[in-house]
Backbone as CSV, one residue per row, in Angstrom:
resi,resn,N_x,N_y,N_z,CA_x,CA_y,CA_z,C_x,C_y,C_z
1,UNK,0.120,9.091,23.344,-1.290,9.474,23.348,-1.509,10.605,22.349
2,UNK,-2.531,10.739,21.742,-3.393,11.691,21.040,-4.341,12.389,21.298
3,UNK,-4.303,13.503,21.150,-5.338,14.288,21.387,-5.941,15.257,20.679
4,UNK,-7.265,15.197,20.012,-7.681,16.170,19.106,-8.649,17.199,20.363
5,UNK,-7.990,18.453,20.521,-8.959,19.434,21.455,-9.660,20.450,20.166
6,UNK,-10.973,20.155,20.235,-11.584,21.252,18.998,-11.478,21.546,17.958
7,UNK,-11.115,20.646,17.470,-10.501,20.804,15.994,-11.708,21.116,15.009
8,UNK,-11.324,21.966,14.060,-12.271,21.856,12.653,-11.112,22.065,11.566
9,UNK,-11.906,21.688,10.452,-11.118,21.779,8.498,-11.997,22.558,8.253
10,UNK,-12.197,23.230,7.560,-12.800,23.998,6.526,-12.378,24.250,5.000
11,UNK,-13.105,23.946,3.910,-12.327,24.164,2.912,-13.258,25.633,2.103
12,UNK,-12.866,26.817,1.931,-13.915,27.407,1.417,-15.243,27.399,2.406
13,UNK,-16.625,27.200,1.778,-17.640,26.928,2.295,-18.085,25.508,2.847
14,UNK,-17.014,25.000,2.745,-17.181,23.345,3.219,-16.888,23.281,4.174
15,UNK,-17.199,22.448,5.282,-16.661,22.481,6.256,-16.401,20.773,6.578
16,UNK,-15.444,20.271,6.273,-14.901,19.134,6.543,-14.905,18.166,8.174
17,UNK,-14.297,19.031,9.043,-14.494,18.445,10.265,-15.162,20.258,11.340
18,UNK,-15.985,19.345,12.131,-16.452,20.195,12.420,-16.476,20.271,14.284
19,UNK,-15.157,20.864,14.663,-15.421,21.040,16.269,-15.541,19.368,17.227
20,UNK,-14.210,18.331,16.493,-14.416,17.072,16.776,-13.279,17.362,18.332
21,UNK,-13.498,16.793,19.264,-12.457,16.409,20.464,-12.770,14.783,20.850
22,UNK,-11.548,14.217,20.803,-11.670,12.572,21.642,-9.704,12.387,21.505
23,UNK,-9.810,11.571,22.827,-8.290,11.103,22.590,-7.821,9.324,22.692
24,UNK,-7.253,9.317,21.959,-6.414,8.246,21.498,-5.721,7.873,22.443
25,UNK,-6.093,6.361,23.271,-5.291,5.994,24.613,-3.767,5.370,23.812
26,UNK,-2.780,5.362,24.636,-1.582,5.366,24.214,-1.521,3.691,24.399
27,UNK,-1.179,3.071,22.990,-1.030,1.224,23.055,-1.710,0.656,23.000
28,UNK,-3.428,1.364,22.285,-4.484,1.373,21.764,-4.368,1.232,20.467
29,UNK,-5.648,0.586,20.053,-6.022,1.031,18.464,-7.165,1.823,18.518
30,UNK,-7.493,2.595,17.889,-8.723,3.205,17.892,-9.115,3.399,16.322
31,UNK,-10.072,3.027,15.754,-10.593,2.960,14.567,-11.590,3.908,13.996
32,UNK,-11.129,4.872,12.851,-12.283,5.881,12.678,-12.667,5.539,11.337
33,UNK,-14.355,5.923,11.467,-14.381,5.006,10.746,-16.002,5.956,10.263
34,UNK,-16.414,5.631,8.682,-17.778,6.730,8.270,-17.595,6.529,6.214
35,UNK,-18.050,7.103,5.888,-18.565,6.966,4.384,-17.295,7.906,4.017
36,UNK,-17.413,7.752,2.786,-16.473,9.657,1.833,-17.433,10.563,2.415
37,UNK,-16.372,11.267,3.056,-16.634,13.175,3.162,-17.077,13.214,4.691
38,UNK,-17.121,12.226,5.427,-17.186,12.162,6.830,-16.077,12.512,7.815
39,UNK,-15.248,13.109,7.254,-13.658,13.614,7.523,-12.945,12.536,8.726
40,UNK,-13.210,11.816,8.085,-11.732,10.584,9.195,-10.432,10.908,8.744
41,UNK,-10.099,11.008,7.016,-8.983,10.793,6.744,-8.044,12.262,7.090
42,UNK,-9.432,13.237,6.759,-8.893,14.614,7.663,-8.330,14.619,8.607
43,UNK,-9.044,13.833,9.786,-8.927,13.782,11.481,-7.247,13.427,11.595
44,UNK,-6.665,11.892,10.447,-5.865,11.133,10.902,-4.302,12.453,10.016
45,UNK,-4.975,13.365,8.733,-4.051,14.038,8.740,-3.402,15.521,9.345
46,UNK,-4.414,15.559,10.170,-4.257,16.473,11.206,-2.620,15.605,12.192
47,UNK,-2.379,15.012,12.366,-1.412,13.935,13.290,-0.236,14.287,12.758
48,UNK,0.107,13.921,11.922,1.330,14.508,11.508,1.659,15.457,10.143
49,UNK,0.684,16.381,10.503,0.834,17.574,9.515,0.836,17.893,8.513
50,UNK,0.214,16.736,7.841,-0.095,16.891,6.434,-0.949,17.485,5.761
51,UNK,-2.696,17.351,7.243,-3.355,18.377,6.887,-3.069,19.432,8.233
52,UNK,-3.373,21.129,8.119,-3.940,21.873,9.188,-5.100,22.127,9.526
53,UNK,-5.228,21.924,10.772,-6.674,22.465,11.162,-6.976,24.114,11.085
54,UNK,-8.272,24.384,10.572,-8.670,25.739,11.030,-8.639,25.807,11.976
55,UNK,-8.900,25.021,13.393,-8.796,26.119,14.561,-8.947,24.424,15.347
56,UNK,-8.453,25.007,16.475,-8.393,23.781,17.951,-6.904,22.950,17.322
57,UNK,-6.416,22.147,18.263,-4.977,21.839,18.458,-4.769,20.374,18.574
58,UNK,-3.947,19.571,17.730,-4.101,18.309,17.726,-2.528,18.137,18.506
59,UNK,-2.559,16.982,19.604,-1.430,17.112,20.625,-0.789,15.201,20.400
60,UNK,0.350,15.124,20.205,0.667,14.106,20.979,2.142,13.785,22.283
61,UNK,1.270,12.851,22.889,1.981,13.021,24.523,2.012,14.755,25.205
62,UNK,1.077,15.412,24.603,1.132,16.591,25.809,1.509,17.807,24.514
63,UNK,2.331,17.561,23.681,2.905,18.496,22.643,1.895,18.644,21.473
64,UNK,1.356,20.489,21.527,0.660,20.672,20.319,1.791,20.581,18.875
65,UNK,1.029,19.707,18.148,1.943,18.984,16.939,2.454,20.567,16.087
66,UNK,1.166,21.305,16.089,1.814,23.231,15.743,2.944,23.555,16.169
67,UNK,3.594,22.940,17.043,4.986,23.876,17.350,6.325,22.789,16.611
68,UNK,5.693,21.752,16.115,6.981,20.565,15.539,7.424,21.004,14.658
69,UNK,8.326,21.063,14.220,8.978,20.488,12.841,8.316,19.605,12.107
70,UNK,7.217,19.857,10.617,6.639,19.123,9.992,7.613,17.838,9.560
71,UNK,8.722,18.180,9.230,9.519,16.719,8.561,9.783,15.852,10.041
72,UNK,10.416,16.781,10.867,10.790,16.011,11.836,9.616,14.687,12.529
73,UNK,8.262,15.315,12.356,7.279,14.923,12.942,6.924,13.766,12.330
74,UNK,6.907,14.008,11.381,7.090,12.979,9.888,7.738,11.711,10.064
75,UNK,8.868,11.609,10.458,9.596,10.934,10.489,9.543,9.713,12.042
76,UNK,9.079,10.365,12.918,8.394,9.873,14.148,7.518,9.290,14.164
77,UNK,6.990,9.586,12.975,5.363,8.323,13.064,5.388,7.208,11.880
78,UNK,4.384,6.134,12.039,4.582,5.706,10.725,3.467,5.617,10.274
79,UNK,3.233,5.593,9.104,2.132,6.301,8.339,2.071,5.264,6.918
80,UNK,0.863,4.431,7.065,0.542,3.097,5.896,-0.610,3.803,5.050
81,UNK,-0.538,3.910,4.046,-1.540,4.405,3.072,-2.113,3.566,2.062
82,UNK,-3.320,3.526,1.256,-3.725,2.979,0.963,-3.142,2.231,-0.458
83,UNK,-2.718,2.977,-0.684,-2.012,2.279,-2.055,-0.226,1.876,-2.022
84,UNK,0.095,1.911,-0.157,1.702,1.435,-0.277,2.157,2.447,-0.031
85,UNK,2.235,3.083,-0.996,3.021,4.352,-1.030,4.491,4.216,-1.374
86,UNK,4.863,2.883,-1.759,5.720,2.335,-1.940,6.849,3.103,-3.534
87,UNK,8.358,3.256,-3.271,9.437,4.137,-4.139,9.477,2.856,-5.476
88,UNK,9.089,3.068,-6.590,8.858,2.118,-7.664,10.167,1.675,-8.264
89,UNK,11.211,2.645,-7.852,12.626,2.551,-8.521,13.963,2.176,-7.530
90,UNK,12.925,1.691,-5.973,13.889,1.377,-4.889,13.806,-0.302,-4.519
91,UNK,14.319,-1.072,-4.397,13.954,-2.333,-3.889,13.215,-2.587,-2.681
92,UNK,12.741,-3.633,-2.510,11.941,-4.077,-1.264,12.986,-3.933,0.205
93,UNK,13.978,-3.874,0.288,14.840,-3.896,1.476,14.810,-2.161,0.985
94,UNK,15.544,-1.535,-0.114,15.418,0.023,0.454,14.304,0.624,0.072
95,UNK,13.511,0.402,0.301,12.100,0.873,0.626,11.786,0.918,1.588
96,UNK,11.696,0.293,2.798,11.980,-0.400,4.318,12.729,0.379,4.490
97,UNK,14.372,0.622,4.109,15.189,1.566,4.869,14.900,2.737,4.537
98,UNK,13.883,3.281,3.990,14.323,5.167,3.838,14.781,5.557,5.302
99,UNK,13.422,5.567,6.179,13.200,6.754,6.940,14.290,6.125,7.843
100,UNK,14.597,5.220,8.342,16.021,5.004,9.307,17.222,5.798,8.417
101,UNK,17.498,5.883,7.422,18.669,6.144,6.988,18.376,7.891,6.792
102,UNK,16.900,8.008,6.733,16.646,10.051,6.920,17.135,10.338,8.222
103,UNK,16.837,9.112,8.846,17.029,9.356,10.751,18.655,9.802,11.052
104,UNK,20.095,8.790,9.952,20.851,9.200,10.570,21.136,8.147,10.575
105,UNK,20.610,6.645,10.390,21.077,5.257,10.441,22.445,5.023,9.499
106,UNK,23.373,3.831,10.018,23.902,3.691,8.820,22.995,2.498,8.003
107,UNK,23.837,2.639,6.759,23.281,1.532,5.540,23.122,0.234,5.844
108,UNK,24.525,-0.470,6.844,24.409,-1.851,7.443,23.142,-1.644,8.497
109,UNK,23.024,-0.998,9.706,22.138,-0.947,10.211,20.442,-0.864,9.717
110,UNK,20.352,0.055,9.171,19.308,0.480,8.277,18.866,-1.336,7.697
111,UNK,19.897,-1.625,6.954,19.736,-2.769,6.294,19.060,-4.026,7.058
112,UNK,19.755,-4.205,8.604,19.729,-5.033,9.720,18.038,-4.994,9.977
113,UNK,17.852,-4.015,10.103,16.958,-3.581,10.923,15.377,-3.760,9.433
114,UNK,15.570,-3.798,8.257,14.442,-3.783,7.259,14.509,-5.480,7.071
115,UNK,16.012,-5.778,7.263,15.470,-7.481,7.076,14.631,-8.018,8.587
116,UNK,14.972,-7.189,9.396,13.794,-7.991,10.552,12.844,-7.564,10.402
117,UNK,12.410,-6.524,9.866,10.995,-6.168,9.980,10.561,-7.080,8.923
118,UNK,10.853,-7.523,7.715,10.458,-8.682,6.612,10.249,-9.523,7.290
119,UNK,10.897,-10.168,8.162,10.682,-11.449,9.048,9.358,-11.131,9.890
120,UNK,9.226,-9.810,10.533,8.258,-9.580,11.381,6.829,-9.383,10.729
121,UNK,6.957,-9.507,9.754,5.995,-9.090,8.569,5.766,-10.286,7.658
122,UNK,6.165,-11.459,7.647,6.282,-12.349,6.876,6.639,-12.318,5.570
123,UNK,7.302,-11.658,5.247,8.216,-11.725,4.020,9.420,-12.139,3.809
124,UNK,9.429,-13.175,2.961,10.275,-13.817,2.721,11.417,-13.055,1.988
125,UNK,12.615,-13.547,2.800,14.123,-12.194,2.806,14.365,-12.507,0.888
126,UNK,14.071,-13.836,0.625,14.400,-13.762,-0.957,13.615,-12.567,-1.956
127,UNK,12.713,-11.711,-1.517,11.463,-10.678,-2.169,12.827,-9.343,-2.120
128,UNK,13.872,-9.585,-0.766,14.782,-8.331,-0.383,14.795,-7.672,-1.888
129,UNK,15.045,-8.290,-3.144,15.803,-7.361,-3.935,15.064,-7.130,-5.062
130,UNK,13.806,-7.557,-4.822,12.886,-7.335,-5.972,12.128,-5.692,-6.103
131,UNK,11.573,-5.364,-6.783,10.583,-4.136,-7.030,8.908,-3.812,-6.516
132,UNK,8.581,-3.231,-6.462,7.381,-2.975,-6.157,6.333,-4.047,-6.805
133,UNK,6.533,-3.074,-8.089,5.501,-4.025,-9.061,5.733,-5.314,-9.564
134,UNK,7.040,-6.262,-9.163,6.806,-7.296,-8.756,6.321,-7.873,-7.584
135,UNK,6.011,-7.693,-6.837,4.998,-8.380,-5.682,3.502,-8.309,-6.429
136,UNK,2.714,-9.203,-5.155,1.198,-8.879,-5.241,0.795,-7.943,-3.983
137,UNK,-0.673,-7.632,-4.518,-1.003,-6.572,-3.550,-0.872,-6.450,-2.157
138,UNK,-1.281,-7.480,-1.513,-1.205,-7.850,-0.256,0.409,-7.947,0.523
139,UNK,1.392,-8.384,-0.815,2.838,-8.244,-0.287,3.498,-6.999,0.187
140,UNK,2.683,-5.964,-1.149,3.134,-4.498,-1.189,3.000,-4.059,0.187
141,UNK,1.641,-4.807,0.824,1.154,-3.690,1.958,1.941,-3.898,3.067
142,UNK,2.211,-5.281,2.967,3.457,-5.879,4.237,4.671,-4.794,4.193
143,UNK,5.112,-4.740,3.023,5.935,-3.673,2.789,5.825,-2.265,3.449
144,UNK,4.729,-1.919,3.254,4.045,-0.510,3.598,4.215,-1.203,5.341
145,UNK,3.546,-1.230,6.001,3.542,-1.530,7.160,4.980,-1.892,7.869
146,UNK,6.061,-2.878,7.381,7.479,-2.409,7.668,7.990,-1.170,7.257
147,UNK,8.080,-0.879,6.277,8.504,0.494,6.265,7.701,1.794,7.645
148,UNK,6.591,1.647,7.896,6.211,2.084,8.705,7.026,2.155,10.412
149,UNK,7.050,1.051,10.622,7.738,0.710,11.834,8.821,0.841,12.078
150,UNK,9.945,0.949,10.709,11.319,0.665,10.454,12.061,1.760,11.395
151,UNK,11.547,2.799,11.814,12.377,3.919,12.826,11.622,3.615,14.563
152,UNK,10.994,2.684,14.308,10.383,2.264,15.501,9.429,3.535,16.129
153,UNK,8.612,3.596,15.685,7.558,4.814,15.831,6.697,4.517,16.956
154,UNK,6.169,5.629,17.941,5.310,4.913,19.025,4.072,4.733,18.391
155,UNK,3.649,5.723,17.609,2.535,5.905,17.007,2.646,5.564,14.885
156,UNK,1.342,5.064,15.114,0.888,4.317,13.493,0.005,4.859,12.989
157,UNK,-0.111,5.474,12.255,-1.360,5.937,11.190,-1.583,4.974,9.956
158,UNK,-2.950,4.631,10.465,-3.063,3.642,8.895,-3.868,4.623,7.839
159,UNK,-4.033,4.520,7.537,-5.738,5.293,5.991,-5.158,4.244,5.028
160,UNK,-7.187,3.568,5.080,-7.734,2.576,4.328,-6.459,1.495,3.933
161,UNK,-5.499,1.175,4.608,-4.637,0.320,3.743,-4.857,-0.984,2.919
162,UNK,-5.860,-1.516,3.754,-6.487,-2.333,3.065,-7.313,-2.571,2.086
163,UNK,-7.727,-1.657,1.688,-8.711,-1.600,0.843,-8.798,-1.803,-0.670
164,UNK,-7.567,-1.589,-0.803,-7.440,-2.213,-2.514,-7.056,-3.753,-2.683
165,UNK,-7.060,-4.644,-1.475,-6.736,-6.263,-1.636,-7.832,-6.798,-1.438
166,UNK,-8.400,-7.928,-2.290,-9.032,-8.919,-2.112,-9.404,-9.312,-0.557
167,UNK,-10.624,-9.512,-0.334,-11.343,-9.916,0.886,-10.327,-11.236,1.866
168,UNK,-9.625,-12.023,1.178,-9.004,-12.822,2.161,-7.685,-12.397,2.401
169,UNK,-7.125,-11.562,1.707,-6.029,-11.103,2.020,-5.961,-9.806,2.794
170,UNK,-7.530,-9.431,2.710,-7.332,-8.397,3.969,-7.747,-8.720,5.426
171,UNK,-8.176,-10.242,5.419,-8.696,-10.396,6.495,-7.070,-10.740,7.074
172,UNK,-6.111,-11.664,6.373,-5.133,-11.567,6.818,-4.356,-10.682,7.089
173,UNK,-4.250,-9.620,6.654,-3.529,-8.434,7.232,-3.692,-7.688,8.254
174,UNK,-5.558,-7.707,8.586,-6.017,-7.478,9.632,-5.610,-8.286,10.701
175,UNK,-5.526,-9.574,10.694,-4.620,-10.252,11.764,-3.460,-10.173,11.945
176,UNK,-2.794,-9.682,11.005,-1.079,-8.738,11.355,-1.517,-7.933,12.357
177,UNK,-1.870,-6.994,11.410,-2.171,-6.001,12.560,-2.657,-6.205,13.926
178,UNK,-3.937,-6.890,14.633,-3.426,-7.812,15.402,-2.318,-8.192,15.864
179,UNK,-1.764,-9.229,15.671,-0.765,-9.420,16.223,0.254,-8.396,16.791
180,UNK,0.659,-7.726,15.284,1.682,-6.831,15.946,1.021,-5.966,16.680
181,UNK,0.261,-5.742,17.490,-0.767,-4.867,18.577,-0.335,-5.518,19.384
182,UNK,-0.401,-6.335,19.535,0.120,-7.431,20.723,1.286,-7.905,21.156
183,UNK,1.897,-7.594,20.204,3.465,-7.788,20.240,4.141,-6.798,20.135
184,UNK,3.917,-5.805,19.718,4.344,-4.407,20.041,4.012,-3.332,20.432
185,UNK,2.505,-3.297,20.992,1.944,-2.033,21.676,2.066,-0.814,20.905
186,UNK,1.692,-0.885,19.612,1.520,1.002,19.153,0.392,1.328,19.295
187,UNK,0.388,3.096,19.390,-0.492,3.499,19.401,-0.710,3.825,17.804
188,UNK,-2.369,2.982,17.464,-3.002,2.898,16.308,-3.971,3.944,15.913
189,UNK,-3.965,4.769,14.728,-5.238,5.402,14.642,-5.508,4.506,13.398
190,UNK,-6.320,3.886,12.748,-6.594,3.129,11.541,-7.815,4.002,10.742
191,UNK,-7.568,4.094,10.162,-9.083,4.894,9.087,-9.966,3.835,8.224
192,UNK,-11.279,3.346,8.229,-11.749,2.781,7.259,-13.141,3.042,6.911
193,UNK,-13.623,2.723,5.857,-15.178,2.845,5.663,-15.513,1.643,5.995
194,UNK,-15.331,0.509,6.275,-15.748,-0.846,6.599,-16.181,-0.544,8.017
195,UNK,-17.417,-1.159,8.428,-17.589,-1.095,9.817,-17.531,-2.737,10.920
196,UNK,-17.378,-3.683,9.548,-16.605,-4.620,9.839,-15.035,-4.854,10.312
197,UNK,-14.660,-4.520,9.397,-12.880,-4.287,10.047,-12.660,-3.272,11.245
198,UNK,-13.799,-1.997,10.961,-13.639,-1.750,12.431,-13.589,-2.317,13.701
199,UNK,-14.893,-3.390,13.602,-15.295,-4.244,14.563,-14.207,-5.185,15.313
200,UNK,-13.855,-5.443,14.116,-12.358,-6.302,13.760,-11.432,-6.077,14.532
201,UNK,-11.020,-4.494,14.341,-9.514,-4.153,14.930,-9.815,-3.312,15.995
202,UNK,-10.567,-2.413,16.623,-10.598,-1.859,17.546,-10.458,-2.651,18.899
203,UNK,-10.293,-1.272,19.774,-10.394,-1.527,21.385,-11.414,-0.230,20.912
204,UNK,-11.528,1.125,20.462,-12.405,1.722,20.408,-12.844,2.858,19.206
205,UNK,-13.897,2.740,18.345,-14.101,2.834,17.177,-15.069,4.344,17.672
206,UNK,-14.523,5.160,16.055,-15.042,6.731,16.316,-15.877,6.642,15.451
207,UNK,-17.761,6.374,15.040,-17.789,6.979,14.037,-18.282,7.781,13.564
208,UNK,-18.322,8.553,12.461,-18.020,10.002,12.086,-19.087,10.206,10.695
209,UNK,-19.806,11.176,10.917,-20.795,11.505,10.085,-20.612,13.490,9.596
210,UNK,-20.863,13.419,8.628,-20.579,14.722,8.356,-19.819,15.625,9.293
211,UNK,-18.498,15.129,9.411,-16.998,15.792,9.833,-17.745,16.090,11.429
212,UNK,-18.827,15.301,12.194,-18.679,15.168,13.552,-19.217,13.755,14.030
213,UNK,-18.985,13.640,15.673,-18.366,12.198,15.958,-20.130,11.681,16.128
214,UNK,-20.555,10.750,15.634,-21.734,10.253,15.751,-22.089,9.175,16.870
215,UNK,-20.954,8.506,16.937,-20.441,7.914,18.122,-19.343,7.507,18.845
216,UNK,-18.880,7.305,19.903,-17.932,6.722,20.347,-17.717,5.707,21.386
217,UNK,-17.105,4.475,21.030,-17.503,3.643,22.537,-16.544,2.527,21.630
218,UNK,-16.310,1.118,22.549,-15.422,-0.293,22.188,-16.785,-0.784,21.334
219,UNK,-16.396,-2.127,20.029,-17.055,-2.654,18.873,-18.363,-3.258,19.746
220,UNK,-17.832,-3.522,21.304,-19.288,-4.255,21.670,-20.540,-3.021,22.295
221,UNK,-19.971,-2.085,22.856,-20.589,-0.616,23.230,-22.089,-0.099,21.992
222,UNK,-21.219,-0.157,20.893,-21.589,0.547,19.544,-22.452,-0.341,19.101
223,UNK,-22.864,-1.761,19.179,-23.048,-2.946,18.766,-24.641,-3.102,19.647
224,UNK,-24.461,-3.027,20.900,-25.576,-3.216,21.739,-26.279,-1.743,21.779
225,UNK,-26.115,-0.985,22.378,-26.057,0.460,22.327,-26.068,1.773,21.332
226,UNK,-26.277,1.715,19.888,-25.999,2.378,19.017,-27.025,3.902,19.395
227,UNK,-26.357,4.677,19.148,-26.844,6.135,19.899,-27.954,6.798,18.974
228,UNK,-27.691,6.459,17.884,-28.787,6.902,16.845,-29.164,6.337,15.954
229,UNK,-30.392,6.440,15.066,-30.815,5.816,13.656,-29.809,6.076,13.130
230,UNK,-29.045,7.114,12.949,-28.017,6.364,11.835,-27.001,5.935,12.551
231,UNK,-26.845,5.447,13.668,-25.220,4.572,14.212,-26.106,3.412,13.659
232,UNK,-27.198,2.869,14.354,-27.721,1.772,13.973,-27.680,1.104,12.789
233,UNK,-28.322,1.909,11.727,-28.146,1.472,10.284,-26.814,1.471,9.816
234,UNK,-25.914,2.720,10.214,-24.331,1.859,9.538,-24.106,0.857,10.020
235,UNK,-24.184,0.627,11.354,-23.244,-0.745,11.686,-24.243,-1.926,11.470
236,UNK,-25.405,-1.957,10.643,-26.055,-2.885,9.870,-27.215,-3.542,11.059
237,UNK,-27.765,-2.653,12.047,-28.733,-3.698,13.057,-30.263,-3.353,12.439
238,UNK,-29.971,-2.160,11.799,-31.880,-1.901,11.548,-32.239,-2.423,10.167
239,UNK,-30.995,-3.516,9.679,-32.024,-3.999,8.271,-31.826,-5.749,8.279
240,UNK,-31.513,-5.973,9.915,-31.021,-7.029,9.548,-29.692,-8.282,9.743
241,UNK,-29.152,-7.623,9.131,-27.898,-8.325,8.169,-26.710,-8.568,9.536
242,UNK,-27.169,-7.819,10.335,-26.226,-7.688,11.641,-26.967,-9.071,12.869
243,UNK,-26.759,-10.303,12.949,-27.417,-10.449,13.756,-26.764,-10.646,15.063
244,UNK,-27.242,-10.501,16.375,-25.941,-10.252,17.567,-26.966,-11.037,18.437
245,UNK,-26.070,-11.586,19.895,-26.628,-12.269,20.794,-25.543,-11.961,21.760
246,UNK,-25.908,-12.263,23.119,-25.121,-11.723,24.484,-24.876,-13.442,25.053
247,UNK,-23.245,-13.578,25.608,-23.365,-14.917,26.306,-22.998,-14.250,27.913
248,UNK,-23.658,-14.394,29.037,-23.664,-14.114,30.059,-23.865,-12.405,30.504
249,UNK,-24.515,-12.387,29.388,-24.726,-10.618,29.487,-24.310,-9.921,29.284
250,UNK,-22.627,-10.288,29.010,-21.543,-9.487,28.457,-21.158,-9.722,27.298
251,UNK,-20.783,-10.786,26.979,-19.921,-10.948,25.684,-20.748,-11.090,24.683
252,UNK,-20.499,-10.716,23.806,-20.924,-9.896,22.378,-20.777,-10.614,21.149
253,UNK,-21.401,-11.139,20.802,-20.990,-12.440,19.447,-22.084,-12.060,18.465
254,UNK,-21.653,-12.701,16.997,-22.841,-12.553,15.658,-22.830,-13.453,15.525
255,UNK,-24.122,-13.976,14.441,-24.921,-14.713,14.220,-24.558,-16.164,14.214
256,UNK,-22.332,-16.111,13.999,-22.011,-17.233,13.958,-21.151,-17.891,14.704
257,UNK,-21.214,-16.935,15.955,-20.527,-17.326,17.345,-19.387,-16.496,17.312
258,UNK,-18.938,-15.709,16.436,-17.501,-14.889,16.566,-17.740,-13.888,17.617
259,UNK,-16.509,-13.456,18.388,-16.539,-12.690,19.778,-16.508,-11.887,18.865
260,UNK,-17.091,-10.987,19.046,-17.189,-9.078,18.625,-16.251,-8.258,19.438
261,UNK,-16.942,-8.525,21.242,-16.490,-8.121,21.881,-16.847,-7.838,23.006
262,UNK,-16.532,-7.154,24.514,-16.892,-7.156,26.147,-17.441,-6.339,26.500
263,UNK,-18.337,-6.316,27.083,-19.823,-5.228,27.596,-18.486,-4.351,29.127
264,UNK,-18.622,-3.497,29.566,-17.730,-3.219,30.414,-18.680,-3.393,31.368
């Protein structure tokens, strides 16, 4: 579990996040989600210490992350970024093995353990010995996302990973993700400006307007219910383009029968 108690950023006279608290159920995804400068990507680097907060305490399972070991902490989570983040001069199998082998793994193990995550990831073990910039985009990210998991982390930090692939290849990745939610229970924080993919991947979506929370509730909550003119207009109901209907009062579908999602 996660927990942001009071947190703010400040940069100078800016003030980035401003006095945000909500927590992250443990084996959840929770999706934050707002324009540039709405501080999500702040929120998600508050988690493992990349950014600090000016003031209030970001916790996981009970432990303010302030008293960790930044590397150590590091190494406990896994963390998918938008561009891979991927070692240009390491192969596709040791790219996958860093952080097991920072852990203390051996090389056979390490090794064992990056060819299943390829399998778990759909990558084909023949890619094992190729380079970065031979793959395509969408391969890279598979990459990024095993490497993520490869020390078996309870917790996942995504920011925007998707966002530099083509529209069908992110819809497929979004169904990875999926899946492996389902098949492995992490706890997800995902960052995006899409309020579609939010819709997409949540159990419960934050979103965030000038570094505070504008709303919070599950894709069908936010959908029927939007708390303000502007929840409304981001998630697209006041121009339109959003069209939604209820089947038995609960369930939550658009214009073309897709489940959104469950009224509680």
């Amino acid at each position: 579990m996660i927990e942001f108690d009071s947190v703010s950023k400040t940069y100078g006279p800016t003030r980035a996040v401003a006095d945000v608290s909500f927590t992250v159920p443990d084996r959840s995804t929770t999706v934050l989600v707002g324009s540039s400068g709405s501080g999500k990507s702040t929120l998600l680097g508050m988690v493992n210490r990349m950014i600090e907060p000016s003031s209030g305490r970001v916790l996981v399972d009970g432990q303010d992350v302030a008293g960790v070991n930044p590397v150590r902490l590091r190494r406990s989570i896994g963390y998918v970024m938008q561009s891979g983040g991927l070692l240009p001069h390491r192969t596709i199998l040791d790219n996958i093995c860093v952080v097991p082998r920072l852990n203390g793994a051996t090389k056979a193990d390490a090794r064992r353990r990056g060819r299943e995550l390829m399998e778990v990831m759909g990558l084909d073990v023949s890619l094992e010995r190729r380079y970065p910039a031979q793959l395509s985009g969408g391969q890279r990210q598979r990459v990024g996302v095993a490497r993520a998991l490869a020390s078996d982390p309870s917790i996942l930090l995504m920011d925007e990973p998707f966002s530099a692939v083509d529209p069908i290849v992110r819809r497929e990745l979004q169904a990875e993700v999926r899946r492996l939610q389902r098949e492995l229970g992490k706890t997800i924080l995902f960052v995006t400006h899409d309020i579609d993919e939010a819709i997409a991947l949540a159990d419960d979506v934050v979103i965030l307007h000038a570094g505070a929370i504008a709303q919070r509730g599950s894709p069908a909550e936010l959908l029927t219910s939007p708390a303000s003119d502007f929840v409304a207009d981001f998630i697209g109901l006041t121009d339109g383009s959003r069209q939604l209907r209820l089947d038995d009062g609960r369930l939550v579908r658009d214009g073309t029968g897709r489940l959104l999602g469950k009224l509680q």
